[in-house]
DRENLO-567845 format. One record per atom (N, C-alpha, C): residue number from 1; x, y, z; residue in one letter; atom name. Coordinates in steps of 0.2 Angstrom, whole numbers. Example, Ala and Ser with C-alpha at 12.3 -4.5 7.8 and 13.67 -1.06 7.14 Angstrom:
residues 2
<rec resi="1" px="66" py="-28" pz="39" resn="a" name="N"/>
<rec resi="1" px="62" py="-22" pz="39" resn="a" name="CA"/>
<rec resi="1" px="66" py="-16" pz="39" resn="a" name="C"/>
<rec resi="2" px="64" py="-11" pz="35" resn="s" name="N"/>
<rec resi="2" px="68" py="-5" pz="36" resn="s" name="CA"/>
<rec resi="2" px="64" py="0" pz="39" resn="s" name="C"/>
END
This chain:
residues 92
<rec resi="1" px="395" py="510" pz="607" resn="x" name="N"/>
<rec resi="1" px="399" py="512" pz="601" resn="x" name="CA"/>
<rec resi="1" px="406" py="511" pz="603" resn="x" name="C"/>
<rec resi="2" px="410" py="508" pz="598" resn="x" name="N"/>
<rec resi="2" px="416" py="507" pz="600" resn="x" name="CA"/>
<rec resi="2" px="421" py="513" pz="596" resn="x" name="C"/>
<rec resi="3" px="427" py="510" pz="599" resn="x" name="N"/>
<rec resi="3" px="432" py="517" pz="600" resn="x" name="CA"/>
<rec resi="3" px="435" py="517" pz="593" resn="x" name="C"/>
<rec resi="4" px="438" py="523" pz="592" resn="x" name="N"/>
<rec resi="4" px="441" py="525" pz="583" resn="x" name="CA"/>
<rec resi="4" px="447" py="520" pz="582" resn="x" name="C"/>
<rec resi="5" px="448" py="517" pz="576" resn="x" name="N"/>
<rec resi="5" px="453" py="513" pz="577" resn="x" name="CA"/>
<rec resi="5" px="459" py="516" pz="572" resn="x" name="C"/>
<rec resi="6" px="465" py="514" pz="576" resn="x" name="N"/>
<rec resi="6" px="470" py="518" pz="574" resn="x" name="CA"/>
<rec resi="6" px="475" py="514" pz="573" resn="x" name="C"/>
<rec resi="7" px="480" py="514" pz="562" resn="x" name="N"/>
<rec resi="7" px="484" py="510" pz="562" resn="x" name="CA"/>
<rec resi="7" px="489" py="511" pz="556" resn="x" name="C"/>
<rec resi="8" px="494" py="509" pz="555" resn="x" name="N"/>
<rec resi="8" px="497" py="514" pz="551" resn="x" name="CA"/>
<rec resi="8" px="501" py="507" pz="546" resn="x" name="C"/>
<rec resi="9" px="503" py="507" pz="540" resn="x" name="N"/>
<rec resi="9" px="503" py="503" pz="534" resn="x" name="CA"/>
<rec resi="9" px="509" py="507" pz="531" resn="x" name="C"/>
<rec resi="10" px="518" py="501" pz="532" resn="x" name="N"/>
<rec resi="10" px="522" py="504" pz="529" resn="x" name="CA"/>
<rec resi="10" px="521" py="498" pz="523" resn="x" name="C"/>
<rec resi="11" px="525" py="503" pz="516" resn="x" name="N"/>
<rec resi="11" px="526" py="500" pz="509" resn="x" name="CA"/>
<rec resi="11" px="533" py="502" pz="507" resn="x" name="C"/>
<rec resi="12" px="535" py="497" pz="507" resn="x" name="N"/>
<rec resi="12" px="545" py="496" pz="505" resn="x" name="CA"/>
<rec resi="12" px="544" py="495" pz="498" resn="x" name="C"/>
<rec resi="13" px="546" py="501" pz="493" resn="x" name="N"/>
<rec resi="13" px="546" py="501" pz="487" resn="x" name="CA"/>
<rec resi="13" px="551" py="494" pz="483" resn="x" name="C"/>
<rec resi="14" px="550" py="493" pz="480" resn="x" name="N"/>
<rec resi="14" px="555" py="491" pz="475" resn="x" name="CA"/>
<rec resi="14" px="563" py="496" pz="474" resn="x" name="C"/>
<rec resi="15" px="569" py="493" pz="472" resn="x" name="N"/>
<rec resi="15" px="572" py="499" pz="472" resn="x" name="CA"/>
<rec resi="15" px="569" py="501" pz="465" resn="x" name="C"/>
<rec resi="16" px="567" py="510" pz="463" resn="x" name="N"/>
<rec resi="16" px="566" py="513" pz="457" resn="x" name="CA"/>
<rec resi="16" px="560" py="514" pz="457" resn="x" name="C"/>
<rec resi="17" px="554" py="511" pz="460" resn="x" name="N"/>
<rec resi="17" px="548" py="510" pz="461" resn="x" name="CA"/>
<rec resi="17" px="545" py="517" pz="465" resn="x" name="C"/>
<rec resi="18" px="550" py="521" pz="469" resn="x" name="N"/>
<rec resi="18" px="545" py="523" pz="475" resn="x" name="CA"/>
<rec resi="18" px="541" py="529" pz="472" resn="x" name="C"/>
<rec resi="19" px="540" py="531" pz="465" resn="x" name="N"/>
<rec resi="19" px="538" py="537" pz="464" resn="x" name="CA"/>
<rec resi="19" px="530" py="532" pz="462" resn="x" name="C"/>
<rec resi="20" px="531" py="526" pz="458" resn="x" name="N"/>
<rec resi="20" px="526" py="522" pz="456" resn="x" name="CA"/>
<rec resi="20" px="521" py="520" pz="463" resn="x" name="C"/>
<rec resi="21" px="524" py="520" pz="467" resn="x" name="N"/>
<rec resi="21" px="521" py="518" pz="474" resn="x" name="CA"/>
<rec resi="21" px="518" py="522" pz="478" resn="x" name="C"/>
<rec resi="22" px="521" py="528" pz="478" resn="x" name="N"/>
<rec resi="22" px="518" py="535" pz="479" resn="x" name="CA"/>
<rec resi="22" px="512" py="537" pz="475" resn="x" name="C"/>
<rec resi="23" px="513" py="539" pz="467" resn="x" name="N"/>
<rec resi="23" px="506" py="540" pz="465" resn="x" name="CA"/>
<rec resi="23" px="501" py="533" pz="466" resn="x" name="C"/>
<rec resi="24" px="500" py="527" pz="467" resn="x" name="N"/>
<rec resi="24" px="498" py="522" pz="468" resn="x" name="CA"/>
<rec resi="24" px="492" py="522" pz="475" resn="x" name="C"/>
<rec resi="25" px="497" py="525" pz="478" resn="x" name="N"/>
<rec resi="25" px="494" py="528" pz="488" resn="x" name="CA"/>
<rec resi="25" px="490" py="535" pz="485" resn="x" name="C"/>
<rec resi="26" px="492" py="540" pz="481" resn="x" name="N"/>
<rec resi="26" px="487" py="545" pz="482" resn="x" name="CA"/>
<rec resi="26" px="481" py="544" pz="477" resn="x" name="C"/>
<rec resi="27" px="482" py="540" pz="473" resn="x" name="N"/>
<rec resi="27" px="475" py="538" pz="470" resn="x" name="CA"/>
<rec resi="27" px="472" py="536" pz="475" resn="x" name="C"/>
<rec resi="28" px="472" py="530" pz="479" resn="x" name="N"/>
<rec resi="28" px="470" py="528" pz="483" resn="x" name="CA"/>
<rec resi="28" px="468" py="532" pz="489" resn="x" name="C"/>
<rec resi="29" px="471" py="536" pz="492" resn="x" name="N"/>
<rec resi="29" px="469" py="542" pz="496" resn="x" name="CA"/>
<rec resi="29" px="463" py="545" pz="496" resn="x" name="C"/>
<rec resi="30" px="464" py="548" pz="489" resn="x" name="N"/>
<rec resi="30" px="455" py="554" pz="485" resn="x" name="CA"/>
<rec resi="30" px="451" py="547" pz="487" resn="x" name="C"/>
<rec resi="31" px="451" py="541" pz="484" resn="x" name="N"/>
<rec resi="31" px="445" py="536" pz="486" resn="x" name="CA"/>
<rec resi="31" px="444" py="533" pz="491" resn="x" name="C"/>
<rec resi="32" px="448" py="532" pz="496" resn="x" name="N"/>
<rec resi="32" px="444" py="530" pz="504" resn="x" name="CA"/>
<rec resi="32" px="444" py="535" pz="505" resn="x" name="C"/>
<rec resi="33" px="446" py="541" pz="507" resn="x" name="N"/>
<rec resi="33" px="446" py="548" pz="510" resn="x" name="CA"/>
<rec resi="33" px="438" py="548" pz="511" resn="x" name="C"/>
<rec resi="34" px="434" py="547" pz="506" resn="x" name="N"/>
<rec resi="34" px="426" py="548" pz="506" resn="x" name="CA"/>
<rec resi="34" px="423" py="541" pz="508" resn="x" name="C"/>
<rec resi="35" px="426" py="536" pz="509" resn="x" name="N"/>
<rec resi="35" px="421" py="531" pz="513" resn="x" name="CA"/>
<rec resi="35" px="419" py="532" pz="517" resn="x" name="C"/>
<rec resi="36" px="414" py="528" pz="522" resn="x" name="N"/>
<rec resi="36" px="409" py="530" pz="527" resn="x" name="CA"/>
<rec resi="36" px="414" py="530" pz="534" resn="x" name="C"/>
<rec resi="37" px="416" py="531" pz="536" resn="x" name="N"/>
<rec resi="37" px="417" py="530" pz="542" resn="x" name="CA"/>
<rec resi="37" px="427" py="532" pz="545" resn="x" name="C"/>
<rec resi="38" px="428" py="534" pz="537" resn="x" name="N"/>
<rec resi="38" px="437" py="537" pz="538" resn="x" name="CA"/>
<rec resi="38" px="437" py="541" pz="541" resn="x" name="C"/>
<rec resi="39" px="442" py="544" pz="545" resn="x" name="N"/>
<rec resi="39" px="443" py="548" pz="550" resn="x" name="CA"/>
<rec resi="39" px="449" py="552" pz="546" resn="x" name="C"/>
<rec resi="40" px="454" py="547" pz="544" resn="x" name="N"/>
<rec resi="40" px="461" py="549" pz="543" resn="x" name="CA"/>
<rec resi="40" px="464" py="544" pz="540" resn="x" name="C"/>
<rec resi="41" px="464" py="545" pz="534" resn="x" name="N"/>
<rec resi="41" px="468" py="541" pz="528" resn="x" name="CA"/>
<rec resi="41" px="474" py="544" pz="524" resn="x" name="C"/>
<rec resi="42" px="481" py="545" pz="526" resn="x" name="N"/>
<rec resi="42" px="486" py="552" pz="523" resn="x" name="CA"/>
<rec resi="42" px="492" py="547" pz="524" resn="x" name="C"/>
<rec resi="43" px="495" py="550" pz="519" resn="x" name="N"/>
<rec resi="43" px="504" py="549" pz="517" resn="x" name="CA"/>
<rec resi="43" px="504" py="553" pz="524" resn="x" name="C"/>
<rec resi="44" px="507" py="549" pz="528" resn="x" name="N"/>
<rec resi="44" px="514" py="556" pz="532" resn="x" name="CA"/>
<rec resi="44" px="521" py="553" pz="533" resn="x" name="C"/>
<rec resi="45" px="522" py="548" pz="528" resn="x" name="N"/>
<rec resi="45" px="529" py="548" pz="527" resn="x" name="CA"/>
<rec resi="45" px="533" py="545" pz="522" resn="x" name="C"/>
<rec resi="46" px="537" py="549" pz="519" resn="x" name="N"/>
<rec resi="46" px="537" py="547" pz="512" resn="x" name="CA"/>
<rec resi="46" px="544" py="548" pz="509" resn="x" name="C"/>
<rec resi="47" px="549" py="542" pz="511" resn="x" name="N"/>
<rec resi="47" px="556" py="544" pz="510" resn="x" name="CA"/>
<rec resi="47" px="558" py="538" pz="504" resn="x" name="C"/>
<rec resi="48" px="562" py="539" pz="501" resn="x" name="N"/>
<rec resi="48" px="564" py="534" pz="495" resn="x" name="CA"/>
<rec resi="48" px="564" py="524" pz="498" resn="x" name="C"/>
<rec resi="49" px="565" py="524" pz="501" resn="x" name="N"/>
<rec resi="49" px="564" py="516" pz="507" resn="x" name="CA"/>
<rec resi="49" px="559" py="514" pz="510" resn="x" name="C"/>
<rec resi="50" px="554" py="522" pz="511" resn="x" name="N"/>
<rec resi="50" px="546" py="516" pz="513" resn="x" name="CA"/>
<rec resi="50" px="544" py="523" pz="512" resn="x" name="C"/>
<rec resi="51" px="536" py="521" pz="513" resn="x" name="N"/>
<rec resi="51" px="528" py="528" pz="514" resn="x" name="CA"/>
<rec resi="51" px="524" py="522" pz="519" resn="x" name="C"/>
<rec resi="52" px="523" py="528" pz="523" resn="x" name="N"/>
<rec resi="52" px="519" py="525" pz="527" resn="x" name="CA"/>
<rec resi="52" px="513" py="529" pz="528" resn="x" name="C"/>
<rec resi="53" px="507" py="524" pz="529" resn="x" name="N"/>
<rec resi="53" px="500" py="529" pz="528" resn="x" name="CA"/>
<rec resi="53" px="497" py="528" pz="535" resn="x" name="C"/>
<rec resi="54" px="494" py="532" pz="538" resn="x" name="N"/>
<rec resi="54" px="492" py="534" pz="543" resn="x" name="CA"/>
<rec resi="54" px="485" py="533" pz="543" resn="x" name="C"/>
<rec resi="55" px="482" py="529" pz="544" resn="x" name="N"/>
<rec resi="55" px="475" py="527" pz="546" resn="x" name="CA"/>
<rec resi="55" px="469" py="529" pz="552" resn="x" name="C"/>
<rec resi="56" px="464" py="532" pz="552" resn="x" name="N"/>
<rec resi="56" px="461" py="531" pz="557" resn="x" name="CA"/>
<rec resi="56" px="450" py="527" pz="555" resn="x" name="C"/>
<rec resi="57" px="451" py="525" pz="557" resn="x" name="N"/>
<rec resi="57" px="442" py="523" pz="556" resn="x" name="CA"/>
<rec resi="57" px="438" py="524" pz="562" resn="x" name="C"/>
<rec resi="58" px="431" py="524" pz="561" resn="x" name="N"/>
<rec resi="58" px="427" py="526" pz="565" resn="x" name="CA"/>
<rec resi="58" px="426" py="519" pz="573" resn="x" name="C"/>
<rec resi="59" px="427" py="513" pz="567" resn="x" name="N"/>
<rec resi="59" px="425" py="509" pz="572" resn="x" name="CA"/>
<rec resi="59" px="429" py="503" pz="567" resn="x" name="C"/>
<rec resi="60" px="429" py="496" pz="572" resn="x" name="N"/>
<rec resi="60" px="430" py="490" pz="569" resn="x" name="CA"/>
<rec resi="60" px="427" py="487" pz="561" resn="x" name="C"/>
<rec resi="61" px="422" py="488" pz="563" resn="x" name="N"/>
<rec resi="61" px="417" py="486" pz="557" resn="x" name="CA"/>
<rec resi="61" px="418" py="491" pz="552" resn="x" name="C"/>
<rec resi="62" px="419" py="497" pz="554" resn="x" name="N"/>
<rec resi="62" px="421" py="502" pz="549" resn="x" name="CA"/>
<rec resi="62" px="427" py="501" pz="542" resn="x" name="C"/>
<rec resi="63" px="431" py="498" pz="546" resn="x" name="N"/>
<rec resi="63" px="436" py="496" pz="546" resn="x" name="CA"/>
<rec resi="63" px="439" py="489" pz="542" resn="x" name="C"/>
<rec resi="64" px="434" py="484" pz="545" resn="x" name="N"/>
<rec resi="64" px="434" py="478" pz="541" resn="x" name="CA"/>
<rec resi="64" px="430" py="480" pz="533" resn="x" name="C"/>
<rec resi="65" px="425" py="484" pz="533" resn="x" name="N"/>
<rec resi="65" px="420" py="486" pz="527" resn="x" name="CA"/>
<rec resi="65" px="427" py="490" pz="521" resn="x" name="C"/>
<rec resi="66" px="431" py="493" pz="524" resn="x" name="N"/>
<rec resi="66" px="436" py="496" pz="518" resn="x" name="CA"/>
<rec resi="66" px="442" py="491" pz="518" resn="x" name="C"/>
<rec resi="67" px="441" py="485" pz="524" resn="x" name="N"/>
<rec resi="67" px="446" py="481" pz="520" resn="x" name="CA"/>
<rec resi="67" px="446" py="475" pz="514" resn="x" name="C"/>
<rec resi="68" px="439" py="475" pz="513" resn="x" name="N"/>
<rec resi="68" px="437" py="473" pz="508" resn="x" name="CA"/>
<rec resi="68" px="434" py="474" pz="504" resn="x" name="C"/>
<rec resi="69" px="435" py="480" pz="504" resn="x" name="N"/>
<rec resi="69" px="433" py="486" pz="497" resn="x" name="CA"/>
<rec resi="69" px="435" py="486" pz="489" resn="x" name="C"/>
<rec resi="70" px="435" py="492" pz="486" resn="x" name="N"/>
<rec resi="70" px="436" py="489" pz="480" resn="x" name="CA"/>
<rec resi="70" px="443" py="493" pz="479" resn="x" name="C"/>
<rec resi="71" px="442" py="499" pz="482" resn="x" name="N"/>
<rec resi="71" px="448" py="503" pz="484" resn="x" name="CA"/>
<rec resi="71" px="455" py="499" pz="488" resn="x" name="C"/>
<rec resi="72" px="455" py="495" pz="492" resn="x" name="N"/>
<rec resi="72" px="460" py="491" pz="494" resn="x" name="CA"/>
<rec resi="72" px="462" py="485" pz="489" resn="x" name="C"/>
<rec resi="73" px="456" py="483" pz="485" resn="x" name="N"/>
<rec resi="73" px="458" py="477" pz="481" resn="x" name="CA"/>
<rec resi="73" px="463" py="482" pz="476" resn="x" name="C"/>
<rec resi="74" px="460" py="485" pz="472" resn="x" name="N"/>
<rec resi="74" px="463" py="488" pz="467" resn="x" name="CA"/>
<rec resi="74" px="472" py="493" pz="470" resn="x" name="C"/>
<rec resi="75" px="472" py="494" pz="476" resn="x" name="N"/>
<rec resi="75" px="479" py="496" pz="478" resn="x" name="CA"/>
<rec resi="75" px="482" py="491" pz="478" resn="x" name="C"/>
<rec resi="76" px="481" py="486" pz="482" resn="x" name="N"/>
<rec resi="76" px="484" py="479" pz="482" resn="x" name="CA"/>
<rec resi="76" px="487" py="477" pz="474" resn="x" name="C"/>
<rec resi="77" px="482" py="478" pz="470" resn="x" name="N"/>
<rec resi="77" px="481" py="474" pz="462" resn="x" name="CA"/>
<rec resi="77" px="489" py="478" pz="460" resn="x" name="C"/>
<rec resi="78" px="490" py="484" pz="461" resn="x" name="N"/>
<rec resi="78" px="492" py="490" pz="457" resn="x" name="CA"/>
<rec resi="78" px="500" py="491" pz="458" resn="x" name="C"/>
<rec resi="79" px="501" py="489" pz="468" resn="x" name="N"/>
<rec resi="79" px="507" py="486" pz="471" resn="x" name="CA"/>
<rec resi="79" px="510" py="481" pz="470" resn="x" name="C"/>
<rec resi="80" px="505" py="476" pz="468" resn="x" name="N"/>
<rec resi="80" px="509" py="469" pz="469" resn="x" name="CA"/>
<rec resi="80" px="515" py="466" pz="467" resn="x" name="C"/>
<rec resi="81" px="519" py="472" pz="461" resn="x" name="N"/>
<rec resi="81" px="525" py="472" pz="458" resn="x" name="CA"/>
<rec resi="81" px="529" py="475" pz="461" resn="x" name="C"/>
<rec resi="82" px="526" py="481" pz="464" resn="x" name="N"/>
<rec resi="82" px="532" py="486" pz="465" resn="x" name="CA"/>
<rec resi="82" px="536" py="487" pz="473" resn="x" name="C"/>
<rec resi="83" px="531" py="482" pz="475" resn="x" name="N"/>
<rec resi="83" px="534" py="483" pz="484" resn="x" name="CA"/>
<rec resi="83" px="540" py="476" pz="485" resn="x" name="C"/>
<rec resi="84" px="546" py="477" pz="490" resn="x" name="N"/>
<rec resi="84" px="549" py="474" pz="491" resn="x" name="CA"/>
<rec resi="84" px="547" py="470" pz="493" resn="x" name="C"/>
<rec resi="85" px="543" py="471" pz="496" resn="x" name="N"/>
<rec resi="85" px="541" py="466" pz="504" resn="x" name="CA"/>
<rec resi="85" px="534" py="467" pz="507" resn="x" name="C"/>
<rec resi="86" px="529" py="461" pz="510" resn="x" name="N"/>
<rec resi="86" px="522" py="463" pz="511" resn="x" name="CA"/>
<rec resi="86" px="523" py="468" pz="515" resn="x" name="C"/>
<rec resi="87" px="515" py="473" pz="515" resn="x" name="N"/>
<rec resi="87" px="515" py="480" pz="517" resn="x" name="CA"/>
<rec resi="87" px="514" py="477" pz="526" resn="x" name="C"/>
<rec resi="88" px="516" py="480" pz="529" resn="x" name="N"/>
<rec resi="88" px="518" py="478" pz="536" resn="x" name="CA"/>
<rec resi="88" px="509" py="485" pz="542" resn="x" name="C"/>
<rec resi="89" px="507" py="482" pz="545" resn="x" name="N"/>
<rec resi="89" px="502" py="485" pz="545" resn="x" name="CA"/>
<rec resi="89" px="502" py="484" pz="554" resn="x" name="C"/>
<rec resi="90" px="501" py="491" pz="557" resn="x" name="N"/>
<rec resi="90" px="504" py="490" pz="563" resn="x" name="CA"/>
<rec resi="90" px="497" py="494" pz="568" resn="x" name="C"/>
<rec resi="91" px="493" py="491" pz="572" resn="x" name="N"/>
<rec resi="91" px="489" py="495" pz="573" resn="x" name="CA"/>
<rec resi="91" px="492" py="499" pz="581" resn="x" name="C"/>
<rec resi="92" px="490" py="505" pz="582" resn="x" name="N"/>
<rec resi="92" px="491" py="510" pz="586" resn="x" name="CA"/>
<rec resi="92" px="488" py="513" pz="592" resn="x" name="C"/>
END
């Protein structure tokens, strides 16, 4: 069995964007929050400049399965205007 994976996904708003970028992360939240194998999927940081989401998955595999989800397509689809900069994705 392999170890829980742990990684965290900052999003650089657009300037004026960060409220759209915010409700965009908690729709997305409620829907992988119940995929198979999340551990921990939360905003813990949420300043007008970035939000950063805290991830944790059960396993690798786990993990590659939500990153090709319909859930990740559809946040990507939804961001893809609003973000300054690609989402910087730092594993922990």
């Amino acid at each position: 069995m392999s170890a829980p994976i742990d990684l965290q996904a900052t999003f650089i708003p657009n300037e004026g964007e960060f409220f759209r970028v915010k409700l965009a992360l908690e729709i997305a939240i409620e829907e992988v929050a119940n995929e198979d194998g999340c551990l921990r999927y939360e905003l813990t940081e949420a300043r007008q400049d970035r939000l950063v989401l805290t991830e944790q998955w059960a396993s690798q595999e786990h993990l590659d399965k939500h990153s090709k989800g319909t859930a990740v397509q559809d946040l990507n689809e939804s961001l893809s205007a609003l973000l300054a900069e690609p989402v910087k994705l730092d594993m922990l």
